[in-house]
N, C-alpha and C positions, 0 to 999 in steps of 0.2 A: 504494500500500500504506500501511495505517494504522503511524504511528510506538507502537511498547508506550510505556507508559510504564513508567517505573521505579520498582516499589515493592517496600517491605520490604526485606531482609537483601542487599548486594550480596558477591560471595566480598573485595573490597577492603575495605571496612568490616569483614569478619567479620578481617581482616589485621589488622588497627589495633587492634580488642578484645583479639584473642588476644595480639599485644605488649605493650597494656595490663595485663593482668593478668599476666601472664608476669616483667614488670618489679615488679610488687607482690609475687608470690611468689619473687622471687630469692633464693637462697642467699648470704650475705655470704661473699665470699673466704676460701679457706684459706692463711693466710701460710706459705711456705716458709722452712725452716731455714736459716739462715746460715751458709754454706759456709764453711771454716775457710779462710785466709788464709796464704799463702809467705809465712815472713820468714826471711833471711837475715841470718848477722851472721859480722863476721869476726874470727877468733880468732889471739892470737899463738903462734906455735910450743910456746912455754911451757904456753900454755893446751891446747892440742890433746894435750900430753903427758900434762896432768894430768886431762884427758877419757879419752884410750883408760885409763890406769892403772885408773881409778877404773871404768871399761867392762870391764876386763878381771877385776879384783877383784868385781864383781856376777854375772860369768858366771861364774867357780869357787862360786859361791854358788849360783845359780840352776838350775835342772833344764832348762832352754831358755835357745838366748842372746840377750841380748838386745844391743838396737841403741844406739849412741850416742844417737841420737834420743829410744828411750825413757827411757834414764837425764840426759838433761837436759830433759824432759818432768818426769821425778820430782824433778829439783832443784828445777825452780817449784814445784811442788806443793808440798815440804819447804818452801822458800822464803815460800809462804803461810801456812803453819802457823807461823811462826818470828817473833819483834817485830821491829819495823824496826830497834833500835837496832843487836840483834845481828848483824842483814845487816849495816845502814850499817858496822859495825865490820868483818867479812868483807870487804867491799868496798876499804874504805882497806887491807886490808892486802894485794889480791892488787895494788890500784895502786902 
């Protein structure tokens, strides 16, 4: 029996174009958002006291209550808005 020979388009070659081009038309990645981060910190008795107070004086205010979490959530935020001196000064004085 005569051997075919091999011409024109093989389906493996047709393999290789179509990844070729496939790779030219790629979409650049969607970077995902950066998942917020546990941080933990520890507080002296002191501190814990003058947290729920100040937690407890926002819920008589507020229509929902809210969590410790969220009211020292809103301290940094206040904390942002605020000059460094008068932190720095806040700070020496709860130390």
């Amino acid at each position: 029996m005569a051997k075919k020979s091999i011409s024109g388009i093989t389906k493996l070659s047709e393999v290789t174009q179509r990844k070729s081009t496939q790779e030219a038309e790629s979409l650049p990645l969607v970077r995902q958002q950066q998942r917020s981060k546990l941080k933990n910190f520890r507080l002296s008795p002191a501190d814990i006291m003058r947290l729920q107070k100040l937690t407890d004086s926002i819920n008589r205010e507020s229509e929902r209550p809210i969590s410790e979490t969220a009211v020292i959530k809103g301290l940094i935020a206040l904390g942002e808005k605020t000059t460094p001196t008068k932190l720095l000064k806040l700070i020496r004085e709860v130390w």
